[in-house]
C-alpha positions, -999 to +999 in steps of 0.1 A: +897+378+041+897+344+025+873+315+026+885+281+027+862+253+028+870+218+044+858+199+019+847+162+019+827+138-001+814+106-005+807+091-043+772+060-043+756+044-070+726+065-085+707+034-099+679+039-071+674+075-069+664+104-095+670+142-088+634+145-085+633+124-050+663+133-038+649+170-041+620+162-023+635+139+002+660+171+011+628+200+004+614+203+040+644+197+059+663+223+042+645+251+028+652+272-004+672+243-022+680+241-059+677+213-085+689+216-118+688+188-144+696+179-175+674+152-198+702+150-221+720+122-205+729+102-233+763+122-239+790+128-217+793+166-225+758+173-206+755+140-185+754+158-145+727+169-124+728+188-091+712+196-060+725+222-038+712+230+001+720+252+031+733+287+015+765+299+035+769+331+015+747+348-009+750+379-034+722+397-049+712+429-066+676+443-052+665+477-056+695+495-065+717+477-037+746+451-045+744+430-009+775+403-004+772+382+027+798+360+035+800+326+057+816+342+086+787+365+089+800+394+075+780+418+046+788+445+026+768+467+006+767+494-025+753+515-045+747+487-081+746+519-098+780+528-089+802+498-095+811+474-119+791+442-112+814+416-135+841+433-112+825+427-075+811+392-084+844+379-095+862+397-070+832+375-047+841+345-064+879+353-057+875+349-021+866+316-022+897+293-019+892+263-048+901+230-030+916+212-062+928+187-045+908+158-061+904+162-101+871+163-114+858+169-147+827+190-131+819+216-106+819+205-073+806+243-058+805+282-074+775+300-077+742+289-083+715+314-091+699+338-117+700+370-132+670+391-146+666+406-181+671+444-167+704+437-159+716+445-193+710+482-175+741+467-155+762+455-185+753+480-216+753+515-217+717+515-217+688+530-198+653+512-191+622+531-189+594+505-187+576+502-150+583+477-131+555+449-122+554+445-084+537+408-088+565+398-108+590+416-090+624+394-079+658+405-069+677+413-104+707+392-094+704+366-068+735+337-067+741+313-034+775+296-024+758+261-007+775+240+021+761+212+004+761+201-037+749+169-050+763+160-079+752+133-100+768+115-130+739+101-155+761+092-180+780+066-154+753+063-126+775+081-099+764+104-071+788+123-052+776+141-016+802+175-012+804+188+021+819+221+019+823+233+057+832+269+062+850+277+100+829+302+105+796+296+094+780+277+123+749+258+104+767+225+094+752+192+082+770+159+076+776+140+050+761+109+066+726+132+071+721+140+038+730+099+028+703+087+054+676+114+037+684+102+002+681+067+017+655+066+035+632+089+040+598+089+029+590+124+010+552+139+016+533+148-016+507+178-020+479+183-046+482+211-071+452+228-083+447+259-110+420+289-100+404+312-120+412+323-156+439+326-168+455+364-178+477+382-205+492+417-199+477+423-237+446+411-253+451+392-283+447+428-307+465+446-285+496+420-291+486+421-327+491+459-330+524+462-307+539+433-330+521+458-363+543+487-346+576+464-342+574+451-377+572+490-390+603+495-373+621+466-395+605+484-426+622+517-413+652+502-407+654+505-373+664+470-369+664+438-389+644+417-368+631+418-327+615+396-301+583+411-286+569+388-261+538+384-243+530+373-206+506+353-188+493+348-153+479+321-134+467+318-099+471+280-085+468+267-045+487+239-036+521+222-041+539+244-076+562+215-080+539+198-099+539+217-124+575+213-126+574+176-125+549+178-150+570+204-176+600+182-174+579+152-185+556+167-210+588+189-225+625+169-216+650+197-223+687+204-219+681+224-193+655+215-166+657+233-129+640+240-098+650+270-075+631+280-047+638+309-029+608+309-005+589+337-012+593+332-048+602+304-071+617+299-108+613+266-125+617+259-163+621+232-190+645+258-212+659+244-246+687+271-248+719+279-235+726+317-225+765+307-226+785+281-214+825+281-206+848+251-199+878+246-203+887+279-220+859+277-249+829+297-247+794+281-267+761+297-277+736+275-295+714+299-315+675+289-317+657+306-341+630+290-366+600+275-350+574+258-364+545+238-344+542+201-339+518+181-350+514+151-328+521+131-360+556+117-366+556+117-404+534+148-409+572+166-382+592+148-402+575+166-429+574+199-413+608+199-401+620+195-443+600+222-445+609+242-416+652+236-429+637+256-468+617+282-453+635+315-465+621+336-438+632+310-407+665+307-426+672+340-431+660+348-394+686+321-377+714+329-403+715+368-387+710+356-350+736+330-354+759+358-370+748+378-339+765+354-322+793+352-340+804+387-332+794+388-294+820+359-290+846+380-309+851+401-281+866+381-260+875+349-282+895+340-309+890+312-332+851+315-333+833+289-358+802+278-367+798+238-348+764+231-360+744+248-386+705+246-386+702+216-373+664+204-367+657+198-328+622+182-317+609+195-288+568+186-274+549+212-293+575+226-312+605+223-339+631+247-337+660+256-358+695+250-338+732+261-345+765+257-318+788+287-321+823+283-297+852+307-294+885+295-274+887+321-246+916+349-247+948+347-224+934+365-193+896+368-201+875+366-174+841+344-174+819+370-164+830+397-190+823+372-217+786+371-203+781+404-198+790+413-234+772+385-248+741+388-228+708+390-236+710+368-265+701+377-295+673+354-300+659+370-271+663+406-283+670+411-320+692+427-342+712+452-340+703+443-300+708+481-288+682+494-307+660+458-303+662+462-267+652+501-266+619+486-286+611+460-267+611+484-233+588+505-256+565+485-261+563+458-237+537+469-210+558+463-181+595+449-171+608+415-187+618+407-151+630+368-150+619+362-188+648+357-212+676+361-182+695+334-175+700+308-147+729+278-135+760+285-120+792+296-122+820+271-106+850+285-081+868+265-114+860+291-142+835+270-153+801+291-162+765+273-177+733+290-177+701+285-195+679+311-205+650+317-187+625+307-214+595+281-212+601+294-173+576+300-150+583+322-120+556+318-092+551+341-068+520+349-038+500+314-053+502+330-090+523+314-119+538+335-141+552+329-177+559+342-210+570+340-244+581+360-276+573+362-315+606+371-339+594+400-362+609+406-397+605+422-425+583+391-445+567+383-410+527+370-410+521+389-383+485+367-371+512+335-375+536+356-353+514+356-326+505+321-325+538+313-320+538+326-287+507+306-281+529+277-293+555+285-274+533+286-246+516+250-256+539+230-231+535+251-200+500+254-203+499+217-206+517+212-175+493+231-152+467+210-164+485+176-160+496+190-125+464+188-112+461+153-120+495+143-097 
């Protein structure tokens, strides 16, 4: 069976109303909604925003069991083990009747969701070992088909309400509902406040020596380079949207987003793309090369020179952007090189950036394209296999969220997700975040390790301003 939406919509002037209050006009009334934003408005390529509320069907991967539920009420359920996922998820997508009737150049619905780091166990040939961490557990796959998206246009101040009504679902809110909350109601505001100390699954020696270990595996040839990361807790009470509100001001990214899923949440200010697909061409954008701001303009300006002749950054972001290179191969042809090492600022750091697109096969679905691109490499390493074999070696526990990827994938084709880095995910009134250090062969190792901590600069900067909204 087939679903077929009836789909209307109603387009207003955005010149009074920012994602932000629209999300917490529509928070209370509808539960387990989902922002996701962009601070990048000033183009047209990465100009929309959306909001997405009342889930009519939902698939998810949790504890071994693929679970599809459908408006109608239906569900089925598997084995994960024992079937292809890129299969079943498009064959989900499938049954969902695109209404093309009116032409626009976004998505008006798809999927919106996540997927976790382990499920590379679900597209590679490979086996995890690593426990998981029950405080950090989620679902590894978790993507919602809403009745109603938000969409808005920065780039020409234009909102558009869809209303994608299922016949069987019986949970149905109007258009002119969802108009009135944007319009007028008044949203409540809750105090945020940090407890205790916070808490690192290694001590700072203990990261020293894992990262001591990974660097003797470059030296043995094991691989050329891998991303060891380290994670951090934080117990908070109060209202964790703060903190978001306080990331996406402290560190504007490309990729800004909110998902709350009740009895766990995933919010993040990431800089990089896991994969993007529209209109036939697949992108990656390759960060590698970090160096730590300053604070002083001239002094970044200085660092950032410095950063574009560093041999080791260099040589690192010349192999991941290669890395990338070849995982578009697979299903592209005509893969180049955009944008090569091109200095972004971000709050607290500088990193190195590069764009790599491929134009799509005849006949290549979305979803094998992220599959065999996924993780990135500049979450991983290179060769990935073995990185990835490390990295569940010696990481003290499952990645989980950290370094997956989250956004959505339209009933159009079209796929975006960010990865899940400078991400928290908070769960049970504790925040939980994490970062990684590239080791190579000419690695500092002590310098390697404060990068995380830079990395880490921005979110830890947000709890604190939270407290003070």
């Amino acid at each position: 069976m087939n679903y077929r939406s009836e789909t209307t919509f109603k387009k207003l002037l955005a010149d009074t109303a920012t994602p932000v209050s629209i999300y917490l006009r529509l928070r209370d009334e509808f539960p387990n909604s989902v922002l996701l934003e962009s601070s990048d408005y000033h183009t047209r390529q990465n100009s929309m925003s959306y909001i997405c509320c009342n889930s009519v069907a939902e698939v998810r991967i949790e504890d071994g069991i693929y679970t599809e539920q459908f408006p109608d009420g239906s569900s089925t359920r598997f084995s994960a083990a024992e079937e292809s996922i890129t299969k079943r998820l498009t064959a989900f997508c499938n049954r969902f009747e695109y209404d093309n009737t009116h032409k626009f150049n976004f998505i008006t619905n798809g999927l919106f969701g996540y997927f976790n780091y382990e499920m590379i166990e679900h597209f590679e040939d490979i086996k995890l070992h690593s426990a998981p961490r029950p405080e950090r557990k989620t679902p590894e796959l978790l993507y919602n088909v809403y009745q109603i998206v938000i969409a808005i246009n920065h780039f020409k101040n234009e909102l558009y309400i869809f209303n994608h009504n299922y016949a069987d679902h019986q949970s149905k809110t109007s258009i002119e509902r969802i108009e009135y909350l944007i319009r007028n109601k008044d949203f409540p505001q809750y105090k945020f406040k940090a407890l205790n100390h916070e808490t690192s699954n290694f001590t700072d020696e203990e990261f020293l020596s894992v990262l001591e270990k990974a660097q003797n595996n470059v030296y043995r040839g094991d691989v050329f380079q891998i991303q060891i990361s380290r994670s951090f807790s934080q117990e908070f009470q109060g209202d964790d949207f703060n903190v978001y509100r306080a990331l996406r001001s402290i560190n504007p990214s490309p990729y800004l987003f909110y998902f709350d899923y009740g009895n766990f949440k995933l919010f993040g200010s990431s800089p990089e793309i896991q994969l993007g697909i529209k209109n036939g061409v697949a992108s990656i954008h390759p960060i590698a090369g970090t160096f730590r701001r300053t604070g002083d303009d001239a002094a970044d300006a200085e660092l950032a020179e410095k950063l574009k002749q560093d041999p080791k950054e260099n040589a690192e972001h010349v192999m991941l952007v290669d890395l990338a290179r070849n995982d578009l191969s697979r299903h592209c042809d005509h893969v180049k090189v955009d944008r090569f090492c091109e200095i972004q600022y971000y709050s607290h750091v500088i990193h190195l950036v590069s764009a790599v697109t491929g134009k799509l096969k005849k006949h290549t679905e979305p979803l094998n394209v992220v599959a065999d691109t996924f993780p990135a490499g500049t979450l991983s390493g290179a060769p990935k296999y073995r990185s990835m074999q490390l990295i569940d070696e010696y990481e003290n526990g499952q990645r989980g969220f950290y370094s997956g990827a989250i956004g959505f994938l339209g009933f159009n084709g079209e796929f975006n997700h960010a990865i899940m880095i400078r991400t928290f995910m908070s769960k049970n009134n504790t925040l939980n975040y994490q970062a990684a250090a590239g080791v190579v062969a000419d690695s500092v190792l002590t310098s390697e390790r404060q990068e995380v901590y830079n990395k880490m600069a921005a979110l830890k900067k947000a709890i604190e301003l939270a407290e003070e909204i």
